[in-house]
C-alpha positions in Angstrom: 181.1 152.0 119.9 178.8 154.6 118.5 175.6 154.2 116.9 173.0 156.2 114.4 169.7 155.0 114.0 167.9 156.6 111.4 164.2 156.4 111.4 162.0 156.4 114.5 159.2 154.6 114.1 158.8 151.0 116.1 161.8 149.0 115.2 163.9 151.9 114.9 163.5 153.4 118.4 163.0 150.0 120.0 166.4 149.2 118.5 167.8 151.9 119.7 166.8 151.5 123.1 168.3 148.1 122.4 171.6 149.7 121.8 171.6 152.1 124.1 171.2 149.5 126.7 173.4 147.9 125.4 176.2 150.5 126.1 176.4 151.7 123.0 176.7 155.7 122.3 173.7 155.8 120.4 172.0 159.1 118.0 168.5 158.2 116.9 167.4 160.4 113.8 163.8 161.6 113.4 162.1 162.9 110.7 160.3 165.5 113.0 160.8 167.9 115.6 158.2 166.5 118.1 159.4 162.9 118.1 163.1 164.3 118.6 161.7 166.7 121.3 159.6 163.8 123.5 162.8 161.8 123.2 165.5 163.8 124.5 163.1 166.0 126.9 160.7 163.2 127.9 162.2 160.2 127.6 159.7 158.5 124.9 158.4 158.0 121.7 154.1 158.9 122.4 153.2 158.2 118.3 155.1 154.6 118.2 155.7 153.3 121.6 153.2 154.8 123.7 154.0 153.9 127.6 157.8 152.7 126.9 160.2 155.2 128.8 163.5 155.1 127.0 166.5 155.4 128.4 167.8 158.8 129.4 171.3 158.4 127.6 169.4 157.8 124.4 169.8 161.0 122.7 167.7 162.4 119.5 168.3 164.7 116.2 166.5 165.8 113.2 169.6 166.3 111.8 170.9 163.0 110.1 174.8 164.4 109.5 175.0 165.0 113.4 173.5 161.7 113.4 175.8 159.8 111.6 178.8 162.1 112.8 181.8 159.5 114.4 179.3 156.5 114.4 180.3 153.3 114.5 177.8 151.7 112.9 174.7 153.6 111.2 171.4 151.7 111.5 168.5 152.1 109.0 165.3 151.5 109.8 162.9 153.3 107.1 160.0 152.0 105.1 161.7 149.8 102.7 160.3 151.3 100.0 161.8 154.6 100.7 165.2 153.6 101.4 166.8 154.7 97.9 166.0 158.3 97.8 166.7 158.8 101.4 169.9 157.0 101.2 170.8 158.9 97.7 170.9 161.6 100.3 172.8 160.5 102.9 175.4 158.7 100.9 177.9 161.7 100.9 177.5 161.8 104.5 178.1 158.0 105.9 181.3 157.6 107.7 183.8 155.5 105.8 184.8 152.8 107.5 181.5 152.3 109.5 179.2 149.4 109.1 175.5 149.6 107.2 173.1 147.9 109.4 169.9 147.1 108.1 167.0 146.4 110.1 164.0 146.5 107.0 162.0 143.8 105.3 161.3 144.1 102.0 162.2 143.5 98.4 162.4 146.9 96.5 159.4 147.5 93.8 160.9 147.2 90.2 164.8 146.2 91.3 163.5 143.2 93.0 166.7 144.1 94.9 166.7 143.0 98.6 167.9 145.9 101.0 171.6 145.0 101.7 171.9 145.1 98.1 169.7 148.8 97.7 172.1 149.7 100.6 175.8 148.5 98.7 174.6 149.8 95.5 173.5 153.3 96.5 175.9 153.9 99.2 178.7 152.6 96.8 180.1 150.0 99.7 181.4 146.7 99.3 178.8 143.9 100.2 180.3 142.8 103.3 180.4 146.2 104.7 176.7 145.4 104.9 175.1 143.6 108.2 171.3 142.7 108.4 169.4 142.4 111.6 166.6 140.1 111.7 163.8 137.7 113.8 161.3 137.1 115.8 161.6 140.9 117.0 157.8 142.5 117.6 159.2 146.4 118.5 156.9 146.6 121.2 157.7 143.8 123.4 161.5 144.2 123.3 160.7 147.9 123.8 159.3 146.0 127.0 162.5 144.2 127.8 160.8 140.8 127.0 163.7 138.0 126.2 164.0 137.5 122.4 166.6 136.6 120.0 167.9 137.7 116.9 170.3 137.2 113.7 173.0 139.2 113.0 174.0 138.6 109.3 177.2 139.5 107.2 179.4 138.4 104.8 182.2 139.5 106.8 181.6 137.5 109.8 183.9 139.8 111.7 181.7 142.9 111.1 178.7 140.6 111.9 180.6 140.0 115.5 181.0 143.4 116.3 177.5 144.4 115.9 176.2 141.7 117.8 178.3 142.9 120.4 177.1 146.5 120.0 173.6 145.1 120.6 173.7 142.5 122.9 171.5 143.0 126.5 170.0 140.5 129.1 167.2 140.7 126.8 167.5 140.6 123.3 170.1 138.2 122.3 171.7 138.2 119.2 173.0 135.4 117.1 175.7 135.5 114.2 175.8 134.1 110.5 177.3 134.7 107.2 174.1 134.2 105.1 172.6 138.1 104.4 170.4 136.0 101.4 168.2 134.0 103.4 168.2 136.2 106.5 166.7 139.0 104.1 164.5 136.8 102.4 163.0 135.2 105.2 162.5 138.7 106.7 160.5 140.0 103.7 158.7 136.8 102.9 157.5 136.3 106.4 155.4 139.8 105.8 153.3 138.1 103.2 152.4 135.2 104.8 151.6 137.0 107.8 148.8 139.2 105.7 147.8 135.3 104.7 147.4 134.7 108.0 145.7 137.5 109.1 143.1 137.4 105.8 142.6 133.8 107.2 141.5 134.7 111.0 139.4 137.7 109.8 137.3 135.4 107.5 136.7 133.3 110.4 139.3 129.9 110.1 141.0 128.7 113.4 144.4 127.5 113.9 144.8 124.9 111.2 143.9 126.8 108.6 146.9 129.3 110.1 149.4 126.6 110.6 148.7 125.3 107.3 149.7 128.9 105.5 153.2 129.0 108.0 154.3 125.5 106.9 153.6 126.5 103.2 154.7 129.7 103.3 157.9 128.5 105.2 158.2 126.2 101.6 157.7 129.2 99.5 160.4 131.1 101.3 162.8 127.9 101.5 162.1 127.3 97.5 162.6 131.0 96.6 166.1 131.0 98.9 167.6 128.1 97.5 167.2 129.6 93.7 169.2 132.6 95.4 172.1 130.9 96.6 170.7 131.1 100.5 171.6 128.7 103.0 168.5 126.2 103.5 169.5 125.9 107.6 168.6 129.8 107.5 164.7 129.2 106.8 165.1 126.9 110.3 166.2 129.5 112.2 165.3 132.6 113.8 165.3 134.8 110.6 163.0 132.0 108.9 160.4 130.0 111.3 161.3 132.3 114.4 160.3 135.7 112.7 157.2 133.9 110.7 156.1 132.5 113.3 155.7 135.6 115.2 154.7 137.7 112.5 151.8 135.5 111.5 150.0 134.4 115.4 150.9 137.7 117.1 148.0 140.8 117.0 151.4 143.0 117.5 152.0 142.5 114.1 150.9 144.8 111.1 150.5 143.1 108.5 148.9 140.1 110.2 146.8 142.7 111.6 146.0 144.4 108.0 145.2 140.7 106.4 142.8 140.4 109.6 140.9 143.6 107.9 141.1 142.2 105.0 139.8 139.5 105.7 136.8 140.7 107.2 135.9 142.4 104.6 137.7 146.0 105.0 139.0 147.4 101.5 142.5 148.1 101.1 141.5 151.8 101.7 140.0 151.3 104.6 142.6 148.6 106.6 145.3 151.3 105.7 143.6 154.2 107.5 143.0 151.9 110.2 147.0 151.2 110.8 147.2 155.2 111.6 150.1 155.4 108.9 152.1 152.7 110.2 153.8 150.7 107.2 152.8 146.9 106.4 155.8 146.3 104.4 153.9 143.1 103.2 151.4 145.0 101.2 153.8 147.3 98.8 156.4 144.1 99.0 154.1 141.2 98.2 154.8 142.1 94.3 158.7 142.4 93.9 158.4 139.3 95.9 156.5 137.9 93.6 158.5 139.1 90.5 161.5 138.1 92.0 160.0 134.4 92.2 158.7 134.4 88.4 162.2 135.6 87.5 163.7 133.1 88.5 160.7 130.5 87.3 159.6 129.5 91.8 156.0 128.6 92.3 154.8 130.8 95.0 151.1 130.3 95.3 150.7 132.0 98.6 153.0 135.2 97.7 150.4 135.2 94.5 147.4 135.4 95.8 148.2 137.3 98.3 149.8 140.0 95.8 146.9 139.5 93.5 144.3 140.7 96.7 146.5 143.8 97.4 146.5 145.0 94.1 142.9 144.8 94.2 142.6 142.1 91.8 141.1 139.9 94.0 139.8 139.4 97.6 140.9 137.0 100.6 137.2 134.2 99.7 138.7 134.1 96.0 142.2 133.4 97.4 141.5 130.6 99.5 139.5 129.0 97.1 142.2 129.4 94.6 144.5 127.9 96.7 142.6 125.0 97.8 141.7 124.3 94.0 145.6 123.7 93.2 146.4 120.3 91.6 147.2 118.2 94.6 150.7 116.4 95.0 153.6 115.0 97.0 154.7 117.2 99.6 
C-alpha cells in the first residue's frame, strides 16, 4: 500500500506519521521547501508539530505528481476552503484507480457542498471512490502516539476497509461505516460549536454553560443530518459526540481556542493573528453551515449566532443573550 498526503500542516503530517507507522509507503506533499527539507533531513515538522520526531521512513516532496506517483490512496488535508482550486490542479494527475481520502472539515462557501462531494465533483470520480476520515483526532496528541479512535467512512464499504487497514497502529484505531453524510457533517459542525464553546469560557462561564452548548449543538448537527439523509446512530459516535466533544473542552483545539479570544473580547483581527496562520475551519465554515441549514428550512440557533459574531455582525455578550431569550419548549 502506498500513500500521498498532500498538505502538511497538523492533521496532515500527524496523519501521515499515522500511516507510515502504520506500514504504509507514505509521500507527504508540502507547499514549501523548508517543511519538505526538516522532514526528510531532520525528521520533523518545527512550524506544526514542534518536538514530534517523525518517522525516518516518512519521506517528503514539494512536488505533488511525484507525490501522488503509484499511490494507493491520496490523502488531502488542506484548508477546506481551498480544496477546489488546488484539486482543479491536481485532477489530471490523480492515479485512477486509487482512493480519495479526505481528512477536512468544512462545508464549502457558496456550494454548501461537503468535501467528499467538492472532491467527486472536481476530481470527476464516482462517489464511492471517496472515503472520509474523521473523530476525536487532536493532531498533536496522536502525533504523540496517545490511543484514539477514528471513523473511516465510504460508500463502498470495501474501499472504507482497505484504508482502515492502511491506517491502523497500536494507537490510533480506526472504525468503519458506510455513512460519508453524517461523518462529514458532524466533522464540520463540531468546528462551530467548539468556537461556541470557546466564546463561552473566555467570557467567564464554567462547565454547564459548556455542556449545555455540546448537547445543543449535538441537536443542531443531529437535526441538520437527518434532513440530509445521514444516519442518526452517526451523531452518537465517534465522528458526532467523540470529535465534539474533543473539539469543544480541549485548549489543543483552534477554534475552541479562537472562540476563547473572542470571547474575551479579542476582534476577529486580532484572535486570527494570534493562531500564527493556523486555519479555524469553524470561522470561514460557520456560514455554508448555516446556509445549508436555511436551505433546507433546520433551526440552527447555535450555528447562527455563532456565524452572525464571525461576520462581525455581532459579538459573543449579544449571542448568549440571544440565545437564552429563545422561546422556551419541549426538548
Amino acid at each position: 500500500m502506498r500513500a500521498a498526503v498532500l498538505g502538511a500542516g497538523n492533521w496532515g503530517t500527524a496523519f501521515a506519521k499515522v500511516l507510515t507507522d502504520a506500514g504504509t509507503e507514505t509521500v507527504l506533499w508540502a507547499r514549501r521547501p523548508e517543511l519538505a527539507e526538516a522532514v526528510n533531513q531532520r525528521h520533523c515538522n518545527p512550524d506544526y508539530l514542534e518536538g514530534i520526531e517523525l518517522p525516518g521512513a516518512l519521506r517528503a516532496t514539494t512536488d505533488p505528481t511525484e507525490a501522488m506517483s503509484g499511490a494507493d490512496l491520496v490523502v488531502f488535508a488542506i484548508p477546506s476552503q481551498t480544496l477546489r482550486e488546488n484539486l482543479g490542479g491536481w485532477a489530471g494527475q490523480l492515479p485512477p484507480q486509487a482512493s480519495l481520502v479526505s481528512l477536512m472539515k468544512g462545508i464549502e462557501l457558496g456550494t454548501v457542498m461537503r468535501m467528499s462531494e467538492v472532491i467527486s465533483q472536481v476530481a470527476k470520480a464516482l462517489p464511492e471512490r471517496v472515503a472520509v476520515v474523521s473523530g476525536p483526532n487532536l493532531a498533536r496528541e496522536i502525533a504523540m502516539q496517545q490511543p484514539t479512535a477514528t471513523t473511516v467512512a465510504c460508500t463502498d464499504l470495501a474501499r472504507a476497509e482497505s484504508v482502515q487497514q492502511a491506517c491502523s497502529t497500536g494507537y490510533f484505531r480506526p472504525y468503519t461505516n458506510t455513512d460519508v453524510i453524517g461523518t462529514e457533517l458532524g466533522g464540520a459542525v463540531k468546528n462551530v460549536i467548539a468556537l461556541a464553546c470557546g466564546m463561552a469560557v473566555g467570557m467567564g462561564f464554567g462547565d454547564n454553560t459548556v455542556a449545555s452548548l455540546i448537547t445543543r449543538g449535538l441537536a443542531e448537527t443531529a437535526r441538520l443530518g437527518s434532513a440530509l439523509g445521514a444516519d442518526p446512530l452517526t451523531f452518537a459516535g465517534l465522528a458526532g459526540l467523540g470529535d465534539l466533544v474533543a473539539t469543544c473542552a480541549s485548549p489543543l483545539s483552534r477554534n475552541r481556542t479562537f472562540g476563547h479570544r473572542l470571547g474575551r473580547g479579542e476582534t476577529l483581527e486580532q484572535a486570527q493573528q494570534a493562531t500564527h496562520g493556523q486555519i479555524a475551519e469553524g470561522v470561514k465554515s460557520c456560514r455554508s453551515i448555516l446556509d445549508l441549514a436555511d436551505r433546507h428550512g433546520v433551526d440552527v440557533p447555535i450555528v447562527r449566532e455563532v456565524s452572525a459574531v464571525c461576520a462581525g455582525e455581532s459579538d459573543p455578550r449579544t449571542a448568549v443573550r440571544a440565545l437564552m431569550s429563545r422561546s422556551i419548549k419541549s426538548e
